[in-house]
N, C-alpha and C positions, 0 to 999 in steps of 0.2 A: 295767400290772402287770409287774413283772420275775419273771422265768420264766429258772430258778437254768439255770447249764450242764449238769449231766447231766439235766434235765429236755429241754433244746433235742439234747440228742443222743440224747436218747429217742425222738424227735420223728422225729429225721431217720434213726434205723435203722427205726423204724415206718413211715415213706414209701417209703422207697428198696427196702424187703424187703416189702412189699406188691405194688412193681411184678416182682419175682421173682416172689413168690408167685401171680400173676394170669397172667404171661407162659412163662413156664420151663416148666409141665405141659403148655402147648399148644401153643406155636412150631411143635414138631415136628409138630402136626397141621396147623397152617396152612399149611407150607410142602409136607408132602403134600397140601393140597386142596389148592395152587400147583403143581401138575404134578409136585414132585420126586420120585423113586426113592429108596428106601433108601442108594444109593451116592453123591446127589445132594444129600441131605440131610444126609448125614455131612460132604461137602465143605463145604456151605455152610456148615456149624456148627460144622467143624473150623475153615475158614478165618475166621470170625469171631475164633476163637478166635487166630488168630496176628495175626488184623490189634489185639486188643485188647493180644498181649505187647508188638507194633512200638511201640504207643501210650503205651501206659506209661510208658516211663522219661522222654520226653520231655516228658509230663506231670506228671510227681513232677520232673523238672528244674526245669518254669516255677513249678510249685507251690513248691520251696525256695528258690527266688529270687522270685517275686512275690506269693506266698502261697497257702493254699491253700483260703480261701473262691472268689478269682475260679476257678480251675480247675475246680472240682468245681460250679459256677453253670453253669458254660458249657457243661460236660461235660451235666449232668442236663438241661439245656434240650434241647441237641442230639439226644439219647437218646430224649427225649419225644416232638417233634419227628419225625423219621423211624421211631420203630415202629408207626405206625398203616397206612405202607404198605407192611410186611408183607401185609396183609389185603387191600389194595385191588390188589394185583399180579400178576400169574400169569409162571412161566416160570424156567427155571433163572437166566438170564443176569440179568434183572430183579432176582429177590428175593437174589441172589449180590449185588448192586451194593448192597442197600438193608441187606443181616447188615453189610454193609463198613463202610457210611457212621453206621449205628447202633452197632458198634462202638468205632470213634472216639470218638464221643460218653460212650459209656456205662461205659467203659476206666477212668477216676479212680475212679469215681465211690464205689466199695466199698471200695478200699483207702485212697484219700484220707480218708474218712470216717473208715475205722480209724487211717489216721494222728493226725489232725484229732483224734482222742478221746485216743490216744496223751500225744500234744502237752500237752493239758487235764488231763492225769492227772498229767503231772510238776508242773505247776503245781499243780493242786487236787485233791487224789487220789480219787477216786471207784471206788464198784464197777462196773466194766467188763461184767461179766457179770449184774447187775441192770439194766445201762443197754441192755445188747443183748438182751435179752430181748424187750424191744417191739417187735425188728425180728424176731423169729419170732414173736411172737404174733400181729401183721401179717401176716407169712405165711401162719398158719395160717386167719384168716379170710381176707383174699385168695384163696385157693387153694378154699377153701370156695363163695368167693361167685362165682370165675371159672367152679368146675364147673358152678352153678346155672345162672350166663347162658350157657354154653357149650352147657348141654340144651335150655334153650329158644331161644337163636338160633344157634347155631355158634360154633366158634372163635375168628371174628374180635372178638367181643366182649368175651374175654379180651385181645386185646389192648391196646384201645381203654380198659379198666381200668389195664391198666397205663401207658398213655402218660399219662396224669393222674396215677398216683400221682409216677412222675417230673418232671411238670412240677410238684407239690409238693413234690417232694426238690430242686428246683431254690428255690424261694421259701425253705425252709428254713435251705438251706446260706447262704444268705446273710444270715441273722441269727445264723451262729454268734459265739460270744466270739472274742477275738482272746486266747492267751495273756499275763499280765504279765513283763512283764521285756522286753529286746531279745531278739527273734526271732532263734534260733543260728543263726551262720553257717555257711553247707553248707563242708564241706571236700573237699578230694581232685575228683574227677569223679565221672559218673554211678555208674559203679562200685566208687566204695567201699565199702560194704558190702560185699561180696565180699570185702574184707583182713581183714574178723574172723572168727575158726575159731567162731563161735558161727551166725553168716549162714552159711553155709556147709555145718554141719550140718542145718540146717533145711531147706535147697532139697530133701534127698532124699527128706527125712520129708514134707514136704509134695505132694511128687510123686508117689510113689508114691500115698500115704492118698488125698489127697483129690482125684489123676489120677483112682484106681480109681473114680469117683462120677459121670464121661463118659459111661458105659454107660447108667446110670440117668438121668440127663439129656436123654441124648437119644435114646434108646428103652425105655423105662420104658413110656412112657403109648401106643405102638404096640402093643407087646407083650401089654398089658394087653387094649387092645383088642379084638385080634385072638384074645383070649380069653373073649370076651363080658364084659367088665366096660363098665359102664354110665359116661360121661365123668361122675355124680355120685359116683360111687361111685369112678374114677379120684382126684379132686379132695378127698375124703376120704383115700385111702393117702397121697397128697403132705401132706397138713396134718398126720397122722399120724405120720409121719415128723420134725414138729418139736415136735409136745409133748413128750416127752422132753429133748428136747434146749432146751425152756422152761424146765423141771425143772430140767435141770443147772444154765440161765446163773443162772435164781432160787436155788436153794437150794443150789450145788455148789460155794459160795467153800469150804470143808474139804475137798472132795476133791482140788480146784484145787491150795490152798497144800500140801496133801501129798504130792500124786503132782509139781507138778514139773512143766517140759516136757516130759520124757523119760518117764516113768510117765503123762502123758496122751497123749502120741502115741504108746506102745507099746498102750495099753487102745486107742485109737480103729483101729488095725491087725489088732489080735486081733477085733476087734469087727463090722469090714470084712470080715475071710474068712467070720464065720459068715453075715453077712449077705446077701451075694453070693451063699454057698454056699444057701441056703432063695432066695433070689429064683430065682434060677434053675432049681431043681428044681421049683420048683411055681405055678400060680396061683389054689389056693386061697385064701381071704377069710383063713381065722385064721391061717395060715404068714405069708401077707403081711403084716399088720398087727403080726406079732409080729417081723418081719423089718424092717419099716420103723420101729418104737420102738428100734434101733438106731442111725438115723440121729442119736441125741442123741450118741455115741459115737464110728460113724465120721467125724464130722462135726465135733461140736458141742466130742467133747474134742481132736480135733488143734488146731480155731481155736483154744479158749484157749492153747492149749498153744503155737503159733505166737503169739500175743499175749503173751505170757509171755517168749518169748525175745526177739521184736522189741522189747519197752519196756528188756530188759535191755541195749541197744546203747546207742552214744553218742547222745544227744540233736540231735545235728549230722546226722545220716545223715538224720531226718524220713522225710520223703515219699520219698526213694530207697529204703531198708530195705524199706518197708512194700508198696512199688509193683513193685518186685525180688522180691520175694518174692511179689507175687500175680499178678506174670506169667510167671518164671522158673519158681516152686515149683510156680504151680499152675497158671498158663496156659498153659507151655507143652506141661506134661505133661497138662493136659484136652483140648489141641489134637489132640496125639498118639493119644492113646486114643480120642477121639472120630473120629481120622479111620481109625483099624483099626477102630473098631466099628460103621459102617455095612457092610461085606465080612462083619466074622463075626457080625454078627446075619441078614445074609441067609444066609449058612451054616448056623449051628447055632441061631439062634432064643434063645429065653430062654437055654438051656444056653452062649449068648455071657458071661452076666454070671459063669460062673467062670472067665474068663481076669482078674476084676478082682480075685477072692477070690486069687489068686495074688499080685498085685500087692499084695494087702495084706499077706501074707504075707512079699514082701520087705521090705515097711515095717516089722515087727516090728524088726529088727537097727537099720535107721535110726534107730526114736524113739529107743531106748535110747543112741544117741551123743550126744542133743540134752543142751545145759545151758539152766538155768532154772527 
């Protein structure tokens, strides 16, 4: 049976955002029942975070010259591969060695993918934000089903879900199409992107916005904790955080083609401060809930809105644009934020997540410079 291309990258944002969805809410619990401290936890997670920017471009390199089904195979294997001994490890120095090595691995695997769709789009144009969908609706059960296993055997069993949805995102990617025509030839060096004032504007919009979202990342589900929320009930606000934002990619092509780059990264900014601003004030159930159906917003409209501007580049740039941009725009600024936001969540507690509603507030000024 042939099985059309934006059905196969339905496929593969459903895999790959399923192992999010299963891994991301509990990392952070895993690596504290691995001995770490708040201050310990942030390192490893920050330093993840820098070891996936190092990776990057290197990666979107081999990817524009040898393609990029083999990269993002090799990446989603690797990834698969060493996250189950998160679980099985104890100690700073240990599970520091094993965020590094998973890292690496795992560094392609999102933006290549957004490339890869990119790519397919100029050739055979499809709805982008119907085809990504299924990798939040993935999420949202992932996330659902990680809290279930997570109550009845512990954290490590979220991860053990995700190392399989990865090693599925590994099978998949390599049944992708391969584009018609010859494959465009990369110009310039890794850096080119950076010569266009359209790349350019993006890196800060996306810094800021979707830096500010480190916080929640990696102390969200502490937080929550340490407030008597129940890890089922944790695994619900995560999942709830992307029905909205399923909402949008389904039904939001008219708000999309209206607003523009710059009128969705300015809505996902304003969107960012209130949201930070109620997360942090309180952990009541309906505040939360109503704070987290933002996440379609701060989230869900800067991506399009970044995928709007990336497609609007030279065809030539590929996998550098796309991998530039989710390590520079947004890895390096989650690195950042995440390694300040183990210090001031042991400081100021929840009341740490408005030092991000700030952050979105600089974004305001940014989106609005973006074209597209």
């Amino acid at each position: 049976m042939r099985i059309s291309p934006p059905t196969r990258f339905a496929l593969l944002f459903a895999v790959q955002f399923a192992s999010l969805g299963a891994a991301m809410p509990f990392i952070p619990a895993v690596l504290s029942a691995g001995g770490l401290s708040a201050t310990q936890l942030s390192i490893v997670l920050a330093l993840g975070s820098v070891t996936r920017l190092l990776t990057s471009p290197a990666s979107a390199r081999l990817a524009d010259g040898w393609g990029l089904r083999a990269v993002l195979v090799s990446g989603a294997a690797l990834a698969a591969l060493t996250l189950p001994a998160m679980a099985l490890l104890q100690g700073f120095a240990m599970l520091l060695l094993v965020q590094l090595v998973h890292s690496v691995g795992v560094a392609p695997v999102v933006p290549l993918s957004d490339a890869a769709a990119i790519a397919e789009m100029r050739a055979r144009p499809f709805d982008y934000g119907r085809v990504r969908a299924w990798g939040s609706i993935a999420f949202i059960v992932s996330a659902v089903a990680a809290g279930q296993l997570v109550s009845l055997t512990g954290p490590a069993a979220a991860l053990w879900l995700a190392a399989c949805c990865l090693g599925a995102t590994a099978l998949v990617a390599a049944g992708l199409p391969q584009p018609p025509g010859p494959r465009p030839r990369p110009t310039g060096g890794m850096w080119e992107p950076l010569r266009h004032p359209g790349f350019r504007r993006l890196l800060p919009a996306s810094a800021l916005i979707q830096g500010s979202h480190a916080m929640y990342y990696g102390f969200a589900t502490l937080h929550w904790q340490a407030a008597g929320l129940s890890a089922g009930m944790i695994g619900l606000l995560w999942a709830w955080g992307v029905v909205m934002e399923v909402a949008l990619f389904l039904w939001g092509r008219r708000l999309v083609e209206r607003l523009g780059a710059p009128g969705l990264a300015t809505l996902a900014a304003l969107a960012g401060v209130l949201r930070w601003v109620v997360t942090g004030a309180t952990s009541e159930l309906v505040p939360l809930f109503l704070a987290q159906t933002l996440h379609a917003l701060s989230f869900g409209a800067m991506h399009l809105g970044a995928i709007r501007a990336l497609a609007a580049l030279p065809s030539g740039l590929g996998a550098r644009a796309q991998t530039l941009h989710s390590s520079l725009g947004v890895g390096l600024a989650s690195g950042a934020v995440m390694l300040a936001s183990g210090p001031l969540y042991a400081a100021f507690g929840g009341h740490a997540f408005w030092a991000m509603a700030g952050l979105c507030a600089l974004g305001v000024a940014a989106g609005l410079r973006l074209r597209g």
